[in-house]
C-alpha positions in Angstrom: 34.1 65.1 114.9 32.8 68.3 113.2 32.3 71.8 115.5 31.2 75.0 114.6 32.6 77.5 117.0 31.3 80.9 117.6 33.3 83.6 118.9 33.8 87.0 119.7 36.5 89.9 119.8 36.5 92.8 121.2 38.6 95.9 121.4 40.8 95.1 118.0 42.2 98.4 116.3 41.9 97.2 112.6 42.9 99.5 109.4 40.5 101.6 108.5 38.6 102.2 111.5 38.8 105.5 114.0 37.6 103.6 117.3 38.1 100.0 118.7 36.4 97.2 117.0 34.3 93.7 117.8 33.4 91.1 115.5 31.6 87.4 115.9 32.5 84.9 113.7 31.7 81.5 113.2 34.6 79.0 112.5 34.1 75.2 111.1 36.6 72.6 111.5 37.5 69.0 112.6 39.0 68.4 115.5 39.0 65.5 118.1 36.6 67.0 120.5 34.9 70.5 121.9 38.5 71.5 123.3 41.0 71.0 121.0 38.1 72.8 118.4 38.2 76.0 120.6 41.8 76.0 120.2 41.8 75.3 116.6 39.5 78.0 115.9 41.1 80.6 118.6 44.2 79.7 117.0 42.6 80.2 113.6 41.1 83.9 113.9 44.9 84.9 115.6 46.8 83.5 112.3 44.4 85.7 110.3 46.0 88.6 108.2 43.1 91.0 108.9 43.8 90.8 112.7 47.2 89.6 113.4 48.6 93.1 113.9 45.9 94.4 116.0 47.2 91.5 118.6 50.8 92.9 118.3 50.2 96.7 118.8 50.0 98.5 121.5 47.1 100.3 123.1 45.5 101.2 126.0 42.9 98.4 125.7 44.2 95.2 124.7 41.9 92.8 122.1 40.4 90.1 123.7 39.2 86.7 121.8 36.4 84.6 123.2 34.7 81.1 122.5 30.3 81.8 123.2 29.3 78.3 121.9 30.7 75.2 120.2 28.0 72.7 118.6 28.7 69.7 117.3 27.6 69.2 113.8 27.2 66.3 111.4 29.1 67.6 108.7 32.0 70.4 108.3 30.4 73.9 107.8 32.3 76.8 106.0 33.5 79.5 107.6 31.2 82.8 108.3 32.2 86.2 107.4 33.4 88.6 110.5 30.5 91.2 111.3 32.1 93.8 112.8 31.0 96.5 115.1 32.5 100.1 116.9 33.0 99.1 120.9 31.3 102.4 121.8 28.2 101.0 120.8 28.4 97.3 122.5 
């Protein structure tokens, strides 16, 4: 089965950036069925080189990954683009 699944981090210190950061991103994939795709595409956004080292330092707030919604979809969808955004303003 195909799943698009839409999610959201929060609190990431990424390169670049003076204050924490959030993103959504939307991740398409195959898996066997609305679980395993969460896990897939949690898994997925934690293996990616923009954000892997904002899960390994330190800080006062730690990042925090969240699945919103998973649809079901007839056909695999690419991947979005992270939008990201400064906590102070969520």
């Amino acid at each position: 089965m195909n799943f698009a699944v839409f999610l959201m981090g929060e609190n990431f210190l990424l390169p670049g950036h003076a204050s924490l950061q959030g993103f959504f991103v939307t991740k398409g994939l195959s898996a066997q069925n609305e679980q395993d795709a969460a896990a897939q595409a949690v898994a997925a956004v934690k293996a990616d080189p923009k954000l892997a080292d904002s899960f390994s330092l330190s800080n006062a707030t730690a990042p925090t990954l969240t699945v919103k919604v998973i649809h079901q979809l007839p056909h695999v969808m690419k991947d979005t683009e992270y939008f990201f955004f400064p906590m102070e303003d969520a």
